[in-house]
C-alpha positions in Angstrom: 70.5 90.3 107.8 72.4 93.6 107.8 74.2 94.5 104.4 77.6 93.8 104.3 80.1 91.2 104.1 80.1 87.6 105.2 82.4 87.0 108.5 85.3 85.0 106.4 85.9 88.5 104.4 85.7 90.8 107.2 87.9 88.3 109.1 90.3 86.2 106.8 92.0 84.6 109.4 89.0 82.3 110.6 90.3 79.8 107.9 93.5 79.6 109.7 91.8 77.8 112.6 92.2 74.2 111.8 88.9 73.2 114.5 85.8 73.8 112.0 83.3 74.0 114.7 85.9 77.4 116.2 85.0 78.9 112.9 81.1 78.6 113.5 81.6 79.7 117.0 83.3 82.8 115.8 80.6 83.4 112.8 77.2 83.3 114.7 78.8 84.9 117.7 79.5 88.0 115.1 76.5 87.8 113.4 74.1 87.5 116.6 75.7 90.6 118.1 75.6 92.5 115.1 72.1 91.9 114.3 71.2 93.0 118.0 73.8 96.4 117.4 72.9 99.4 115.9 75.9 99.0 113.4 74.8 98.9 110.2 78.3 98.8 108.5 80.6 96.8 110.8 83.3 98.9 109.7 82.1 101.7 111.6 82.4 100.0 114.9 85.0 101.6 116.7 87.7 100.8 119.0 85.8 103.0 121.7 83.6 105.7 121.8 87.0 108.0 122.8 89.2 105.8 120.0 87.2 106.1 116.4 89.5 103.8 115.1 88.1 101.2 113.2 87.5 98.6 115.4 88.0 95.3 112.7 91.0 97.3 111.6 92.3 97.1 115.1 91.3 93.7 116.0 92.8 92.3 112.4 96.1 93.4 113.2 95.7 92.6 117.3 95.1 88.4 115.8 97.9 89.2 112.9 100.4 90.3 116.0 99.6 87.4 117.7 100.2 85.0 115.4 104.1 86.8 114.5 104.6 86.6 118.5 104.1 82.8 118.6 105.9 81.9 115.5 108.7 83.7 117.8 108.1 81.7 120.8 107.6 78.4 119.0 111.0 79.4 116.7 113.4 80.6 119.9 112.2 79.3 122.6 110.5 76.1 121.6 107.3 76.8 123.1 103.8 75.5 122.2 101.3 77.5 121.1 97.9 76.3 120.7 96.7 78.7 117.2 93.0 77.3 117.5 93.0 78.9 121.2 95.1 81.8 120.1 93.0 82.8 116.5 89.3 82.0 118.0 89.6 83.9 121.5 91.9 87.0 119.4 88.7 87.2 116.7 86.2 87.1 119.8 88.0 89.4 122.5 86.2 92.2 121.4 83.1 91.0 120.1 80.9 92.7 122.5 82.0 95.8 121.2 78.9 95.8 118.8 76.6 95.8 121.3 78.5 97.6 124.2 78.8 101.1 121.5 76.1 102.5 119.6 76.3 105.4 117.1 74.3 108.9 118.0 72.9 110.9 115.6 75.0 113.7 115.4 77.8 111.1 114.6 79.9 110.3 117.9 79.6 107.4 119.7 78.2 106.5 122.9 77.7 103.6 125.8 74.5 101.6 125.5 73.1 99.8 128.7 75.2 96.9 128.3 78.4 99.1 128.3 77.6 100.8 130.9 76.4 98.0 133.1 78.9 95.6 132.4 82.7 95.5 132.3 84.1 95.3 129.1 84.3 91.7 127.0 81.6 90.0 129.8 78.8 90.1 127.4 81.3 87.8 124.5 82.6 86.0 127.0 78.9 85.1 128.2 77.7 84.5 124.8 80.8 82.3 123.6 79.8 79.8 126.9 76.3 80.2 125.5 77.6 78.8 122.2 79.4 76.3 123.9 82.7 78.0 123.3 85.9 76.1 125.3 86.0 77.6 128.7 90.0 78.1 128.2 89.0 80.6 125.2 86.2 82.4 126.9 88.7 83.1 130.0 90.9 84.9 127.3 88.0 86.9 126.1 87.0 88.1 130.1 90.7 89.0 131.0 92.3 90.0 127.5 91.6 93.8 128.7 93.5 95.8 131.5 89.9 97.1 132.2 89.5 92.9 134.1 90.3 92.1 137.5 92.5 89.3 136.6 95.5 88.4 134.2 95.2 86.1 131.4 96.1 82.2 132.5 97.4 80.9 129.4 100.4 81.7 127.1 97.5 82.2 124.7 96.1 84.9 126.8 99.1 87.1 127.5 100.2 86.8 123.9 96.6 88.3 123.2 96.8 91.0 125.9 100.2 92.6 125.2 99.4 92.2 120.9 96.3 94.2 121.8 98.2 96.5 124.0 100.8 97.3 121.7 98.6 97.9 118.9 96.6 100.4 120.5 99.9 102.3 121.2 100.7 102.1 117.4 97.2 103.6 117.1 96.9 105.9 119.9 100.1 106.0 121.6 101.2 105.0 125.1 98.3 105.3 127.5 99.6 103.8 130.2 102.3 105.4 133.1 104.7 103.9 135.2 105.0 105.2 139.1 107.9 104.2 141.4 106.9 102.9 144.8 108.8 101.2 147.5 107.6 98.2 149.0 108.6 96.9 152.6 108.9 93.4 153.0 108.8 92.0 156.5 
C-alpha cells in the first residue's frame, strides 16, 4: 500500500452516502487505481497535466458544489435528487485521473498510454461496471466531461457537469467561448 491516508480522510464526504456498499465501491476503486499510478502522494495528482491544480482539491469542492445545487433544487423547485447517485458518481468522475497522468522526472506531468489511448473518465467508468457499480452512476462518470460525445441523462449528471465546470473557472477561469451562428430551419 502506498503511504498516505485512508479514502474516508482524503474524501469526507463518502460518509454522506447513505448505501454502504457505494462507499466500498468508491474505496477500492481509489485504491486499485492508485496502487497501479505512479502517484505516490495522491495530493499531487493534478487536475491535468496543463492544470497543476490539485486534483482532490478540485474534485472535493466539484462533490461540495453539487450537493449546495441540489439542496437548491430540492428547496425551490421541489425536485428529487438522488444524493447516493449524486455523491458516489461526483467522488468517481475523475478517478481515472491516477492512472490517465503520471509525474516525469523533471517535475511536470505527462499522458501515460491509457490517457492517450482513451477518452477521458472511460477507464473509471469501465472499472466502476467491473465493481459492479449501478449503470446510472457509471453513465455519469463517462459523460460528466465536455471532452464525451454525449450529455449527462440524469438530473444527477448535469448537476455534476456544470459543478465541475464552474469550478474549474474558479480555478482557471473561463475556457470555454461562445460563437454566434445562424441556423435555417426549413
Amino acid at each position: 500500500m502506498k503511504p498516505g491516508l485512508i479514502m474516508e480522510e482524503i474524501f469526507p464526504e463518502i460518509k454522506l452516502i447513505q448505501q454502504k456498499h457505494y462507499q466500498e465501491h468508491i474505496v477500492y476503486i481509489w485504491e486499485e487505481l492508485w496502487q497501479e499510478s505512479e502517484w505516490e502522494d495522491i495530493f499531487d495528482l493534478p487536475i491535468s497535466p496543463k492544470v497543476e491544480y490539485s486534483h482532490v482539491i478540485h474534485n472535493r469542492a466539484v462533490v461540495q458544489n453539487a450537493l449546495q445545487i441540489s439542496n437548491t433544487f430540492e428547496e425551490f423547485h421541489n425536485s428529487k435528487i438522488n444524493r447516493d447517485i449524486l455523491l458516489t458518481a461526483g467522488l468517481l468522475q475523475d478517478v481515472s485521473k491516477l492512472v490517465e497522468f503520471r509525474p516525469t522526472d523533471n517535475g511536470k506531468v505527462e499522458y501515460t498510454t491509457i490517457g492517450l489511448t482513451y477518452p477521458h473518465a472511460f477507464w473509471g467508468a469501465q472499472l466502476a461496471i467491473k465493481h459492479g457499480v449501478p449503470h446510472e452512476i457509471c453513465e455519469i462518470i463517462l459523460d460528466h466531461t465536455p471532452d464525451s460525445a454525449r450529455f449527462p441523462k440524469s438530473i444527477e449528471g448535469k448537476i455534476l457537469y456544470y459543478a465541475d465546470q464552474l469550478d474549474m473557472i474558479a480555478i482557471v477561469g473561463d475556457r470555454f467561448t461562445k460563437e454566434s451562428y445562424i441556423r435555417i430551419f426549413k
